[in-house]
N, C-alpha and C positions, 0 to 999 in steps of 0.2 A: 578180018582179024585186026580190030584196030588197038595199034601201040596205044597205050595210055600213060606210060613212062619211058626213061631211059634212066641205065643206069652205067656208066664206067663201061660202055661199049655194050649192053643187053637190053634188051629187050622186050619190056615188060606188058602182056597181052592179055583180055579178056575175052574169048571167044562170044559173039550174042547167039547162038545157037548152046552156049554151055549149060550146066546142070548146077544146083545150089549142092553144097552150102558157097560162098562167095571164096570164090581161088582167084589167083590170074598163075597164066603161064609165063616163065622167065626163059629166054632163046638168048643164045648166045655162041662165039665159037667154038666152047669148051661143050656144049651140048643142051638140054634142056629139062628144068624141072615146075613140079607143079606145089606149089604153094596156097595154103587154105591159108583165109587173113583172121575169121573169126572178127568179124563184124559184129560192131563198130570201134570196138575196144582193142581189139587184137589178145594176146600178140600173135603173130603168123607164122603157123609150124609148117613144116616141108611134108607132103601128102608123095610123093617120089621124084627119084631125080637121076637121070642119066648123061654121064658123061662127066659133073660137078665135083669136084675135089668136096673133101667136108668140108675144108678150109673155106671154099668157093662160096660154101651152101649159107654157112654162119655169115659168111661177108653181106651176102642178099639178105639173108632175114633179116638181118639189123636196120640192112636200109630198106624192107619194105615194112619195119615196124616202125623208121621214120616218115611213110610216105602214105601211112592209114587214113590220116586225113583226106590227102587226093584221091589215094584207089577206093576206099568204101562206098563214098558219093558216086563213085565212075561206078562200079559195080550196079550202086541200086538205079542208075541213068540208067543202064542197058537194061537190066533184070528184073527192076524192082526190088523186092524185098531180100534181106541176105538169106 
């Protein structure tokens, strides 16, 4: 399960065994959700999420619709196509 980001303590993961469309998983101590990025362009909506304040969830998206750049490419490393 390789980390491809951090974020302010989280843990941003792309399973290579996972299923398209292009998501990564967000872990943290507050709990964890799953986020579709919608490659290459974004922006990246919340697909579910346990344990994450909304407050928590908007914080993440924001910065994984700053970090499209790095996660897309990392996605299609592992996967291939989004």
């Amino acid at each position: 399960m390789p980390t491809v980001l951090r974020l302010d303590g989280l843990r941003v993961v792309i399973y290579p065994a996972d299923h398209r469309p292009a998501h990564v998983h967000v872990i943290g101590a507050e709990g964890e959700a799953v986020f579709v990025l919608n490659c290459p362009d974004g922006p990246p909506h919340l697909r579910e999420s346990y344990g994450f304040s909304r407050h928590g969830e908007l914080r993440i998206l924001k910065e994984l619709a700053a970090h499209l750049s790095v996660l897309c490419p990392k996605w299609s490393e592992i996967h291939g196509d989004f």
